[in-house]
Every structure is written in C-alpha cells, then in structure tokens.
C-alpha positions in Angstrom: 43.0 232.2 27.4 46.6 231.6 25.7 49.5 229.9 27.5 50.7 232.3 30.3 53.4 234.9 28.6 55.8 233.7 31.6 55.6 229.9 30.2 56.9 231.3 26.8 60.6 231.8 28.3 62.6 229.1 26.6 62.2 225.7 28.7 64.8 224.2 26.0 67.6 226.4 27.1 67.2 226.0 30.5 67.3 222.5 30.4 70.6 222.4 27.8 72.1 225.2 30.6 70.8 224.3 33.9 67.7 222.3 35.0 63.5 222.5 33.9 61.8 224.7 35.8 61.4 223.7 39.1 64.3 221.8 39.7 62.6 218.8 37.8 64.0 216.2 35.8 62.5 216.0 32.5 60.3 212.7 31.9 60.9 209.9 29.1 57.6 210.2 26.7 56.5 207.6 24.6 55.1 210.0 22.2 52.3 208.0 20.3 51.2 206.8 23.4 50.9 209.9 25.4 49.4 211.9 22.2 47.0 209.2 21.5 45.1 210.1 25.2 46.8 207.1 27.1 49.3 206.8 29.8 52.9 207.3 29.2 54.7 203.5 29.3 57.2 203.3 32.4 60.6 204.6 31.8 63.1 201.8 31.5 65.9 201.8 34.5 68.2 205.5 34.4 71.7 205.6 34.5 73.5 208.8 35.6 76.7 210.0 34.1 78.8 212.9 33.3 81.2 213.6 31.0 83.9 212.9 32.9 82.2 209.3 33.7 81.5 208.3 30.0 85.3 209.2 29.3 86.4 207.0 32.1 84.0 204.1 30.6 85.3 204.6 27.3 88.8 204.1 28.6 88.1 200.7 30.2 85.7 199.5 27.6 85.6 200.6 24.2 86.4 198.3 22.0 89.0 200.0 19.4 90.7 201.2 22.3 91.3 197.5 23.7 92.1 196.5 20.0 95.0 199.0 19.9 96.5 198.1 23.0 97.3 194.9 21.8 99.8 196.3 18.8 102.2 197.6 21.4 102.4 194.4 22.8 103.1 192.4 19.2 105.7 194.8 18.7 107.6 193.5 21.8 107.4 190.3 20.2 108.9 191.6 17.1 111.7 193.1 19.0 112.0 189.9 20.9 112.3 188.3 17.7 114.5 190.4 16.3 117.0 190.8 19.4 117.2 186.4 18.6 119.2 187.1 16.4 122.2 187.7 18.7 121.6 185.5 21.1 124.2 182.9 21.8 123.7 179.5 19.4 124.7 176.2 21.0 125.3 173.4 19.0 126.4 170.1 20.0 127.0 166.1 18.4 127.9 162.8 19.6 128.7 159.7 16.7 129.8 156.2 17.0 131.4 154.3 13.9 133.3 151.4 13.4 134.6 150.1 9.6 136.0 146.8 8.4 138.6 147.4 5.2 140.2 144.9 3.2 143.9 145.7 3.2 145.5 146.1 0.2 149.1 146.7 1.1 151.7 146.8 3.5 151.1 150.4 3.9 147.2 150.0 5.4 149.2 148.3 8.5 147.8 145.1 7.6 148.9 142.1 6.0 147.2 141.7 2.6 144.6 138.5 3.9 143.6 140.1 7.2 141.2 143.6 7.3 141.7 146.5 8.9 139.3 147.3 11.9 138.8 151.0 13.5 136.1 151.8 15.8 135.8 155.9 16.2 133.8 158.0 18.8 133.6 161.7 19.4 131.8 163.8 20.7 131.8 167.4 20.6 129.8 170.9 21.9 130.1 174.3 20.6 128.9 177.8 20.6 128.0 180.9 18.2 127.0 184.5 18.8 126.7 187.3 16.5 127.8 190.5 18.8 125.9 193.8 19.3 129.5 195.8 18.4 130.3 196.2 15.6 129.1 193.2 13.7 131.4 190.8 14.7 130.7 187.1 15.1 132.1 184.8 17.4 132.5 180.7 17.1 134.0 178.5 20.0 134.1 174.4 19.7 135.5 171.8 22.1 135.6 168.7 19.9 137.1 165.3 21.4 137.5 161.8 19.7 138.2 158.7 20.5 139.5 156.0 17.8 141.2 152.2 18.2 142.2 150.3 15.5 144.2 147.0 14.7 146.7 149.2 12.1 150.0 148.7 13.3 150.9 152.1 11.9 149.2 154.0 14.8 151.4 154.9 17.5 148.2 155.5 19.7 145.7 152.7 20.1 143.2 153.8 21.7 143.9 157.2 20.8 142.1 160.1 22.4 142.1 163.7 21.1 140.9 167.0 21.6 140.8 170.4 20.0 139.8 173.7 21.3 139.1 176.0 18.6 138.3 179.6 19.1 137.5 182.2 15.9 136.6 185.3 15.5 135.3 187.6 12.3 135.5 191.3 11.9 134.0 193.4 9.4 135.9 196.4 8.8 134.0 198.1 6.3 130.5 196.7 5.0 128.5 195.9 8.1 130.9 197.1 10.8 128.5 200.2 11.8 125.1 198.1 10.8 124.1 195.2 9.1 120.5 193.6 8.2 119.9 192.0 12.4 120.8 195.5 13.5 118.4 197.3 10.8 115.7 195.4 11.9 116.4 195.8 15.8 116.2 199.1 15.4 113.4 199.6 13.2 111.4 197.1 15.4 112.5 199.5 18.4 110.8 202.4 16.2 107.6 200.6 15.5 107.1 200.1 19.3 107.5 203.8 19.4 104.9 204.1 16.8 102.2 201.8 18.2 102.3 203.6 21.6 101.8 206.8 19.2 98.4 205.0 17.1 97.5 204.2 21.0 97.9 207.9 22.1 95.9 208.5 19.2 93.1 206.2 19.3 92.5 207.0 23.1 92.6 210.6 21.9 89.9 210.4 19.4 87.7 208.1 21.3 88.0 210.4 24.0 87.2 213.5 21.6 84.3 211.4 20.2 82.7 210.3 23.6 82.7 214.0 24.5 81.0 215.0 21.3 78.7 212.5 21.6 77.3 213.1 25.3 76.6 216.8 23.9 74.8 215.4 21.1 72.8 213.5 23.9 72.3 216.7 25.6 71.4 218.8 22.6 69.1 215.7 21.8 67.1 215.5 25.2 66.9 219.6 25.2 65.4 219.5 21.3 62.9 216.8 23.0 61.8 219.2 25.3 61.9 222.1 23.0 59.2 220.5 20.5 57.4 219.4 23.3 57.2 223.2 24.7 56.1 223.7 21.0 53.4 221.4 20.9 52.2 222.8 23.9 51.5 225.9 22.8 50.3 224.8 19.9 47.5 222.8 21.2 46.9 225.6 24.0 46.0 227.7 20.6 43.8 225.1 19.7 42.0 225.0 22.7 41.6 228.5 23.4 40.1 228.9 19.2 37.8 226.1 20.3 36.6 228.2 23.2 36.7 231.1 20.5 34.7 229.3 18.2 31.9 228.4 20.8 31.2 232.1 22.0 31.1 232.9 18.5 34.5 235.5 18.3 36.2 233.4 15.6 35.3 231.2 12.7 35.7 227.2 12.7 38.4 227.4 9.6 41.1 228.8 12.3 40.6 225.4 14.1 41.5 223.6 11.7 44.3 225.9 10.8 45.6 225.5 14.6 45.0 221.6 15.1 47.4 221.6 11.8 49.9 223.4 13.2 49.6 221.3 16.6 49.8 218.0 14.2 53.3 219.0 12.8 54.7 219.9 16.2 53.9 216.5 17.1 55.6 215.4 13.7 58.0 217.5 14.9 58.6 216.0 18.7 58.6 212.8 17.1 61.6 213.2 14.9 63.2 214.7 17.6 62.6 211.4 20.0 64.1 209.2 17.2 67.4 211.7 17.2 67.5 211.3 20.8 67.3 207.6 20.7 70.0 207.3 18.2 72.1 210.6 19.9 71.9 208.1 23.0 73.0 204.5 21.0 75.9 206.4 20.0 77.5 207.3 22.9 76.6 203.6 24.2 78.7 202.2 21.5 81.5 204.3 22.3 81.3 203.6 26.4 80.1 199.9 26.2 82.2 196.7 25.7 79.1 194.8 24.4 75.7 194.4 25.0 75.5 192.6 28.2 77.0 195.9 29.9 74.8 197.4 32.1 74.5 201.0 30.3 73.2 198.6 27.3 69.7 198.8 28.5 69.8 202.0 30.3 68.3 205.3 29.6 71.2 207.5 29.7 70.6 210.7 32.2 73.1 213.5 31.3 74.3 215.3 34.5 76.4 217.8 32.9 75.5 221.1 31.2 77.5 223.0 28.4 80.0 225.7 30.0 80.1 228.7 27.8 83.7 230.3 27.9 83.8 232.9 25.3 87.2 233.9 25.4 89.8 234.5 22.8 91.6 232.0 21.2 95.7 231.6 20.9 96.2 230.0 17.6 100.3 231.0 17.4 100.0 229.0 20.8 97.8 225.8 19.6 100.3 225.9 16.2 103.3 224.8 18.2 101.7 222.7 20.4 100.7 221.1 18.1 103.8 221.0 16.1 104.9 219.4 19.2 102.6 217.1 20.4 100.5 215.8 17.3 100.2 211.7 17.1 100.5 212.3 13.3 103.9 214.4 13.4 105.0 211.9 16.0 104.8 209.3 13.6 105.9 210.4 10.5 109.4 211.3 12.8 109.3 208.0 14.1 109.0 207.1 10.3 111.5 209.3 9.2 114.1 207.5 11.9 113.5 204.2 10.1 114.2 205.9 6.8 116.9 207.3 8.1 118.4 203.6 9.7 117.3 202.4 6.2 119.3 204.5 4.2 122.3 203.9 6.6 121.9 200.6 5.3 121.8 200.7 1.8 124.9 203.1 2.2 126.9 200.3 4.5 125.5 197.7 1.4 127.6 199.4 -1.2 130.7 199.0 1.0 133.5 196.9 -0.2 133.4 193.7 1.8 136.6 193.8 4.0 136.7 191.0 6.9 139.6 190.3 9.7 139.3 186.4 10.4 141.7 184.8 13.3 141.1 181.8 14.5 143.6 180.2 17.6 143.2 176.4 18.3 144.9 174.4 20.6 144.9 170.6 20.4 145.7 167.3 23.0 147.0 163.8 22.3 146.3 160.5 24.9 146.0 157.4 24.8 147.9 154.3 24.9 151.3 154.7 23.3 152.8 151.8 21.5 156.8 152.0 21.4 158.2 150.3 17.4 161.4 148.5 17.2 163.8 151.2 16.5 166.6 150.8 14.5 169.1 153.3 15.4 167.2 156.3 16.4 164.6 155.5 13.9 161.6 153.4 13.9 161.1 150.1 12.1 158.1 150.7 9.5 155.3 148.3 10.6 158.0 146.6 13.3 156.7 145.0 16.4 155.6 146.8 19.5 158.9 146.7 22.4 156.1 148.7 24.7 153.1 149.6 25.8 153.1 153.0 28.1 149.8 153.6 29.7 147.8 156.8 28.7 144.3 158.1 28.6 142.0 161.0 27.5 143.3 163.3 30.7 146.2 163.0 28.6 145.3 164.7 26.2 143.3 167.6 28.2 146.9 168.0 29.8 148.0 168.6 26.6 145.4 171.9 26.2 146.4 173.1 29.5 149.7 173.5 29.0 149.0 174.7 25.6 151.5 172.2 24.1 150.1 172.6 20.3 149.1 176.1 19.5 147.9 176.8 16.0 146.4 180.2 14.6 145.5 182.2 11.5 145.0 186.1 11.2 143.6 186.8 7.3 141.9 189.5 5.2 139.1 188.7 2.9 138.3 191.2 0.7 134.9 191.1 -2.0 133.7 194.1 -4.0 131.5 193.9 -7.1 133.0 195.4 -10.2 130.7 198.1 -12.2 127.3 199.4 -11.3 125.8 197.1 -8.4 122.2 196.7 -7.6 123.6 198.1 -4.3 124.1 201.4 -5.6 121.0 201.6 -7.7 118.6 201.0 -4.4 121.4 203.6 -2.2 121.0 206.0 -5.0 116.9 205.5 -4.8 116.6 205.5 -1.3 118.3 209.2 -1.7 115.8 210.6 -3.6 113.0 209.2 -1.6 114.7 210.9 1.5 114.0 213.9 -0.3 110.8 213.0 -0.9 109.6 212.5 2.6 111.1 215.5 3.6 109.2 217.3 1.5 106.1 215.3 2.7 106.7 216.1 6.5 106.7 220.1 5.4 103.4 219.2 3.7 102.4 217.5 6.9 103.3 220.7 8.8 101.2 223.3 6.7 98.3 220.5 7.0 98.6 220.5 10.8 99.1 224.9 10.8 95.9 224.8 8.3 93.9 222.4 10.8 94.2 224.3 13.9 93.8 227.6 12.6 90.3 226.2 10.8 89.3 225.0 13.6 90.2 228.2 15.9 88.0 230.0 13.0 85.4 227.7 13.8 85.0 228.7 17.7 85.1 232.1 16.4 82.2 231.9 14.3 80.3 229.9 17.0 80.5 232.6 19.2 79.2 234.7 16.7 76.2 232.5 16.3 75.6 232.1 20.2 74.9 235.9 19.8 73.1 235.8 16.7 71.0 233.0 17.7 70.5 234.2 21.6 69.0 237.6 20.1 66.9 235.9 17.5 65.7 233.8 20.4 64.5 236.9 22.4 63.3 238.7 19.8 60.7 235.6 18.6 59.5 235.7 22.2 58.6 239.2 22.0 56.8 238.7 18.8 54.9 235.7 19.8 54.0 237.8 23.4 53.1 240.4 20.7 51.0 238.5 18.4 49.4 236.6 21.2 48.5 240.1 22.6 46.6 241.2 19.5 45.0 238.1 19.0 43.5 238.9 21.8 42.1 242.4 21.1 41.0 240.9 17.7 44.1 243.3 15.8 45.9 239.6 15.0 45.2 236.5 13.0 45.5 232.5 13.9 47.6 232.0 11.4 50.1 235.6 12.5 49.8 233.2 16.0 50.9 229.7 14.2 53.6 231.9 12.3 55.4 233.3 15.3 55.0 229.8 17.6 56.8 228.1 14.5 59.9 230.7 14.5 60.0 230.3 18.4 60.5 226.8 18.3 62.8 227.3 15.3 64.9 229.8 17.0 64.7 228.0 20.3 66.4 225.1 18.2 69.1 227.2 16.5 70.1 228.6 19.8 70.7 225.1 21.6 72.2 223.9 18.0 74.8 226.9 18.6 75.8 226.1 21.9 76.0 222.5 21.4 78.2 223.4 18.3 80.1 225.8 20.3 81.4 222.7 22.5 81.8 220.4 19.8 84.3 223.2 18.1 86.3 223.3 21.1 86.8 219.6 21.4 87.8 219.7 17.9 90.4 223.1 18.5 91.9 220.4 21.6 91.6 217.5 19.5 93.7 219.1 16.8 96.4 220.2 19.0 97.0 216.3 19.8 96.0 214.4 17.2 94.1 213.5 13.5 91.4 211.3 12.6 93.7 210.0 9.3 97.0 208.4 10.1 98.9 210.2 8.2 102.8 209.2 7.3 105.6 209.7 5.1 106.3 206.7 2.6 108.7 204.1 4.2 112.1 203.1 2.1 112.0 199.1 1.5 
C-alpha cells in the first residue's frame, strides 16, 4: 500500500510552527550515510537557544559590535585632547652667569687697567592659560634676580630684584565668540555624539541580523525535514510499484520512473542539509567571539517558532518614528551641528582683528646699599663709598607688598586685511555648502519615508503569500490523496503520482519560505524605524 493519507499532512510546517509529530525532536542525518543502508553517525554535542539568547550572545560577543565600542572611547581622548588646550601652562627657569670685561672708561665704573666683574642669578616661575570665555588669554610671571659686581656705579651690590607681572588679552571682535581650540572642542564633543550613534547602529543591525539569521536556521532545519517527508514518499512509491510489479498489476518501466523520482528527492534533501549547515555557520559568526567559543562546535537547536501576527500596519506612525529615531538622521544632525560650529568660524575668521591688552607689574629693590660722597645734595660720580646699609632680597619682596613701583599698560591692537581675503572666499564657500547639506538632509528624509513605506509594502505582500501559499499547500494534498486514490483503482498513472509528490514538496517549501519571509519583513519594517545598513551623512565643511 501507499504511505498512509494521514502521514501526508505537512510534517515541515509543523515543525517551522510547533514541534514533529509526537512531540519529537527532529534527528541530525548524515544523509549519504543513512541513504547508503548504514547507521546515521552520532550527532555532535546540542546547544539550545532562542531568539532572545542568540541576541544576548551577540551583544557580549560579536565582534563588530566590540570593535565599535572602542570609537566612543577614542573620542574621549580627542576631547581630552582638545580640552589641553586650555589648561593652565607652567613654565619656569633658573640661570647662573658671571662675565669679566675689560674697562674701557671711567664710565664702566672701572679704572681703565682693572676689569669689570658681575656675577648674575635669577630665577623665575610663571603661568599661561587660554580661558573658556570669550577667548581671552591670561599670562602671570614672578621673576627675581640677583646680581653683584665690582662697578662702583651700582648703588646696590649685591642687588636683589623682583617683578611681578600680570597680563591679560581680550579679543573684541575676531575670536571673542570662538576661535580654532573652541571649534575643535566642540566638534570633538559632536563626534562623541556621533560614535554613540554608529554604536546604536551597529548593535541595531547586528541585532536585526542575528534575528534573521536564527529564522534562516529555522526555515533551514524545517526544509531538512520537508525533503526528507518527500523522499519518504517517494521511496514508499517505489516500494509499493515493486510490490506492483511482482503480482503482475504494473509494468517494471514505472520502477524505474519512481526510483528516479526517489533519487532527486535525495538530491534534493542533500542540498537542503548543506543550506542548513551554512544557515547554522552564519548565525555562529554573528553570536561567537571566535572559534574556541563553545557554540563553535555545537549543533545549534532552535527553540523558538515563528509567531504569525497578521495585523495592519501604521506606516504614518513608523514614518515619524523614524524621522525621530533613525541612527542615520541622527547623524547627519550631529553633522549638520559641526557645519553649523564650522561656519561660525569661518564667519568669526573674516572679523577685523581688534584686541584689548593690559598688562600691571609691580617691581622690588634689595640688597646692600652703598651711600657715594655727596657733594651738596648730589652724589660724587664714581666717588667713594661713606656707607654701607644692610639689605637683602626680603627687601625687595617688601617692596611688592606695599606696591611701591606700580607700572601698567591698557592698548588696542587693531589688524584687518585690505581687499578680498582668503577669509571671505572659504566664509562665502562654506555658505553654499550649508545649502547644500540642507538640501541633502531633505534627500535623506524622503530616502528614510521611501524605506519604511517599502518595507510596510513588503509585510503586506507577505501576508498575501502566507495565504496564497497556505491554500496551494492544501490543495497539493488533496491532489496527491487524489492521485494516490486512483492509482490505486488503476484510473491513475506513476508518473500522475511522481507529479503531484513533487508539487507537495514544492508547495510545502513555498509555504515555510512565506512565513520565514514574513518574519524577516518585520525585522526589516523595525529595523528601518531605527536604523540603515549604509551610513549615510551630509558632506562635512573643512
């Protein structure tokens, strides 16, 4: 007898929905093996796992996800860098000198034969900090010296002095609301922004991908078992011609006709088990951080079935989420921001140079001070020292805290280029490309509207499929039942038989491709509501 009507009920789709009949789990096969009459090899070690356990895998171990999640940590580093750049600046020097002239005159404070000696010493510390506000730069310098000499011209000797020198310089036009540090602050500060965005989107499509995959995997292992419920029948045929052919109801020819059929079902179960196996590599690649993981070497057991929710879809909804929420619209703002600081730039670089300098110093005297003869109330040129009054280096600090010797400056400095500058030229370009952009993020906009409405047709017309496909299904079954019937009653042929297995199988096939479709197009309609698999921008101003 044929295969029992009842086994004809499609074993494929209960296994891509459910579970095999019976509650089973269905077996690895090594094909040649088991088709060549020997046992099937043991099945290498199983590994469960859903859906939501391959995503979680993929999130600890894939490795372009681990490769982005370093960028947002080298743009810290850039902003670190470029925050450097007004942090305070100490400076400091120390110098020892001592010279031997030959005097040449009176006025050296020698006499002519004998040289002058001076031994100098200073030492000195200082600091420099360009501010956050308003590009102004700071300078402060303590500076103290010590010098002793054998000129007679020095009232000091040793002489100690010190000077406290404080400065300050304000822009008042070009670089007063930015300048080149604070251009690239901010435009480091936007590229951090833009690195957690290409992570959002890498974990986004890896996630997207992983789920794809482990349907693949599913549609794979159900295709396996598809061809194998194929084969099965095909070789039932086979046997029951055989029996056929011995009580003399058939001729040998629809043997041969049969075991030809049975030979490309196991052509066919074949191809299938290589899709499986490389269905299954892929979703290891995506959930593996290398081959010494223990999923590696695992047969991968998919615990999850396909949901079927055929309801309808909001695409005026998905638009403006994704409008909102896109990793590519994201950027190119993030993008436009650093156009924007850009062109704030260029405009501040065609600005009339216009600076405010002061400057206040204070300075100290100490030492030991030698007293001339005086004549009168005047001293006496080169006379002899009368007295010594003691004196040191506190001396002159005393000096700066009483602010005995105040000195400052308050200036303008005013620079601007006469004619066309190259300033101008690049403001002037920058302009235009501003335009330009803009117009690109509308094109972006339309892409994104385009994307997720083509991929809310797409569920449509899978659900149109699932129907078309689920009544092709049933209707196959009711002509194989039929065909098998006659064949029996001697109204049918073989090859009627052979015919109507084939578009079972086939239809059994397009049914599970539908629904496996079916779940890749809504990952897709999600995915496009978050993110794209380009990353796309607007062109950035130099």
């Amino acid at each position: 007898m044929i295969a029992t009507r009842g086994r004809i009920w499609s074993v494929g789709l209960l296994v891509l929905l459910g579970t095999a009949p019976g509650g089973a789990q269905s077996p690895t096969f090594d094909v040649a093996r088991l088709l060549a009459g020997g046992p099937p090899l043991q099945a290498h070690r199983v590994f469960d796992l859903t859906v939501d356990d391959a995503i979680e895998r993929a999130l600890d171990r894939n490795l372009d996800i681990a490769v982005e999640r370093l960028n947002p940590q080298l743009r810290d580093l850039s902003i670190a860098e470029a925050n450097a750049a007004f942090m305070p600046n100490l400076n400091s020097s120390f110098d020892l000198g001592r010279s031997v002239t030959p005097s040449r005159s009176q006025l050296d404070g020698r006499l002519s034969q004998l040289p002058v000696n001076t031994e100098t010493g200073a030492a000195g510390v200082g600091i420099e900090q360009a501010t956050r506000w308003h590009g102004g730069r700071y300078t402060l310098d303590w500076d103290n010296g010590r010098t002793e000499t054998n000129n007679v011209f020095f009232s000091y000797n040793p002489s100690f002095r010190s000077f406290v020198a404080l400065g300050y310089t304000q822009p008042l036009l070009r670089g007063r609301r930015i300048d080149a540090p604070r251009r690239q602050l901010l435009v480091s500060q936007l590229n951090r922004d833009i690195s957690d965005i290409d992570l959002r989107e890498t974990v986004t499509n890896t996630v997207a991908e992983v789920r794809r995959a482990y349907w693949e995997l599913v549609y794979a292992k159900a295709s396996v078992d598809v061809q194998l419920q194929a084969l099965e029948l095909a070789e039932q045929l086979v046997r029951d011609n055989r029996a056929r052919v011995e009580i003399g109801t058939l001729a040998p020819i629809d043997i041969v006709q049969a075991q030809s059929e049975a030979a490309q079902r196991r052509q066919a179960v074949a191809e299938a088990q290589q899709n499986l196996r490389t269905a299954e590599l892929v979703l290891k690649q995506l959930i593996v951080g290398g081959t010494d993981d223990e999923v590696w070497d695992a047969e991968i057991n998919t615990v999850d079935r396909p949901v079927l929710d055929l309801g309808p879809v909001d695409v005026d909804r998905a638009i403006r989420t994704a409008l909102d929420a896109r990793t590519d619209i994201s950027r190119t703002r993030r993008q436009e921001e650093i156009n924007d600081v850009t062109l704030r730039n260029l405009a501040n670089d065609t600005l009339p140079s216009l600076d405010l300098v002061g400057s206040y110093r204070l300075q100290g005297q100490g030492g030991t001070r030698l007293v001339p003869q005086a004549f009168g109330d005047l001293p006496v040129l080169g006379g002899r020292t009368v007295d010594r009054i003691p004196g040191g280096y506190t001396d002159a600090l005393a000096h700066l805290a009483g602010i005995d010797f105040p000195d400052w400056t308050v200036q303008l400095q005013l620079s601007y280029p006469l004619g066309q500058s190259a300033q101008r030229a690049a403001h002037a370009r920058a302009q235009l490309q501003i335009r330009q952009t803009r117009a690109q993020l509308r094109q972006l906009e339309l892409q994104i509207a385009t994307e997720v409405t083509n991929a809310a047709v797409q569920i449509e017309s899978v659900q149109e499929r699932i129907d078309a496909a689920r009544a092709a299904r049933e209707l196959a079954e009711e002509q194989l039942a039929a065909e098998e019937s006659k064949f029996e009653v001697g109204t049918s042929t073989n090859f009627f038989v052979v015919q109507a297995q084939r578009d079972l199988a086939t239809a059994r096939d397009s049914e599970l491709r539908a629904i496996l479709d079916y779940q890749n197009a809504v990952i897709e309609f999600e995915r496009v509501q978050q993110t794209s698999l380009s990353r796309a921008g607007i062109s950035i101003i130099q």
